[in-house]
N, C-alpha and C positions, 0 to 999 in steps of 0.2 A: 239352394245354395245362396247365401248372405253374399253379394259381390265384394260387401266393404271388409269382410270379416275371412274371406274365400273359404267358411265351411256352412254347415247344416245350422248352424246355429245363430239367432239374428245376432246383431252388436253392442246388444243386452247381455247376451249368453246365453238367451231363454231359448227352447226350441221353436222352429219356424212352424208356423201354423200352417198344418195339408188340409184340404178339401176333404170332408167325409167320402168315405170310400162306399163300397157297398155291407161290411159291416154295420157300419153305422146308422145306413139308408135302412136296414133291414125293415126295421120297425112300420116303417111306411108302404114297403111291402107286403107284409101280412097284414093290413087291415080288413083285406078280405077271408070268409072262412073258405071260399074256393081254393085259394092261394096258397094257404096252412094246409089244408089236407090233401096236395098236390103233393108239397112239401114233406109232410108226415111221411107220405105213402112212397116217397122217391129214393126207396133204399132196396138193396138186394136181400136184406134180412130183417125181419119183422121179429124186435123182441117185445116181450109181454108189455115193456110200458108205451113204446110205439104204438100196440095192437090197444091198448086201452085209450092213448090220446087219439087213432083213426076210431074208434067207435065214437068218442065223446066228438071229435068235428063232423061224424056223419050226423050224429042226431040229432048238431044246430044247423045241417044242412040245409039251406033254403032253395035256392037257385042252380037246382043239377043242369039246367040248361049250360051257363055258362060254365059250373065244373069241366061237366064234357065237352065243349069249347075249349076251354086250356087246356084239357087233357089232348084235347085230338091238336090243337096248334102245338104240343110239348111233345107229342108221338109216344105217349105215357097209357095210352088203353092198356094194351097187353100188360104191364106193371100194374096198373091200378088195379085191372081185373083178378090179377094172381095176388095180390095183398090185399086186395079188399077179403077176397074169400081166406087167404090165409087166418088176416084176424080176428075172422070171425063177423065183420061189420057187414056182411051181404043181409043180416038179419034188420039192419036202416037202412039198405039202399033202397030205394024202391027199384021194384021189378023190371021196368023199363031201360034205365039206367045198367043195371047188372046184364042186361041183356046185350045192350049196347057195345057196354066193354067187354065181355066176351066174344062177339061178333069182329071186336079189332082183335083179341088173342087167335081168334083161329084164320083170320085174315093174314096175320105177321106169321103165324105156323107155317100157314099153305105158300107165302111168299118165299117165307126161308128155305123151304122145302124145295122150290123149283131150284134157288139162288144155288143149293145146295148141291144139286143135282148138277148145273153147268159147272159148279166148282172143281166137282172130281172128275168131269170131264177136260174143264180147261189143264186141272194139274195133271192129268194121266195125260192129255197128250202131251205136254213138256217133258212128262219125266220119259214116255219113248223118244223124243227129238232130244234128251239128254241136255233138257234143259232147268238148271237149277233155279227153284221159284220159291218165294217166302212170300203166303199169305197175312194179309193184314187189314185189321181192322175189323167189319162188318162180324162176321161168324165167329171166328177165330174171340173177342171181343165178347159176344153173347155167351160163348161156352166158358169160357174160364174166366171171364171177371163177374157177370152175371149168374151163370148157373144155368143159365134158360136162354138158348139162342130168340128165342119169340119176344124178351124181355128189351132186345136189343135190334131194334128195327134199322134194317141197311136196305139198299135198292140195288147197290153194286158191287163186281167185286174187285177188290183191290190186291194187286199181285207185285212182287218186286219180283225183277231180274235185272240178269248183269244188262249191261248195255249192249255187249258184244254181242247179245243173244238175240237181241230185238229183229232182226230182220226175219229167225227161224221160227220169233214166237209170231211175228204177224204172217207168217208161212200157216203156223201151225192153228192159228184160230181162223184163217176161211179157208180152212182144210172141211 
């Protein structure tokens, strides 16, 4: 805001110059090919020219150390592991690598799998204490926006109730 002018525009008329955003910055972000095929691969659907740009930045892969680095600081294995083999690029990955991310796919399976378990335990006892609960985020989140609860790594679960409820829900989970 121009004070002298009281809008958007300096006392030229010109528009007021913003700081590069992160559009702008992008560039300087992918100078790495780690960073790009993070990027490539950070989607829930893998179409054919996606699956052809992840083969072409696996093959100038250099430094899968730090890929899996970002990958595991981004919580991106299980993703990476299911679209690297969807595109077909497990044929560049080396072996080790492919091993790896797998090893996070069935680690976020078996975690879901428990999380999943307390789940319908926490919401079956509310729904006998007649208590109305709306799950959110974690699962809920992996299943319909992702497709693949494993794609969508959560540690907890997240539950709304009324407020009025709260005394019978903390009744009911050190039940």
């Amino acid at each position: 805001m121009d004070p002298a002018t009281g809008n958007g525009r300096g006392a030229a008329g010109g528009l007021a110059q913003r700081r590069p955003g992160l559009i702008e910055s992008a560039p300087a972000m992918l100078e790495t090919n780690e960073t790009a095929l993070l990027l490539a691969c950070a989607r829930t659907r893998i179409e054919d020219l996606d699956a052809e740009r992840i083969r072409s930045l696996c093959g100038q892969q250099r430094d899968w150390p730090a890929f899996l680095n970002s990958a595991s600081a981004n919580r991106m294995g299980p993703m990476l592991f299911r679209n690297l083999r969807e595109c077909a690029a497990d044929a560049v990955v080396p072996p080790d690598v492919l091993a790896r991310l797998k090893r996070s796919y069935g680690m976020q399976v078996s975690r879901n799998d428990r999380l999943e378990e307390a789940t319908r335990a926490v919401l079956g006892a509310f729904e006998k204490a007649g208590i109305e609960a709306l799950l959110l985020r974690g699962a809920l989140v992996g299943e319909v926006v992702y497709g693949d609860p494993a794609l969508r790594p959560y540690t907890d679960l997240d539950v709304l109730i009324r407020k009025d409820d709260l005394p019978r829900a903390k009744e009911q989970l050190k039940a």
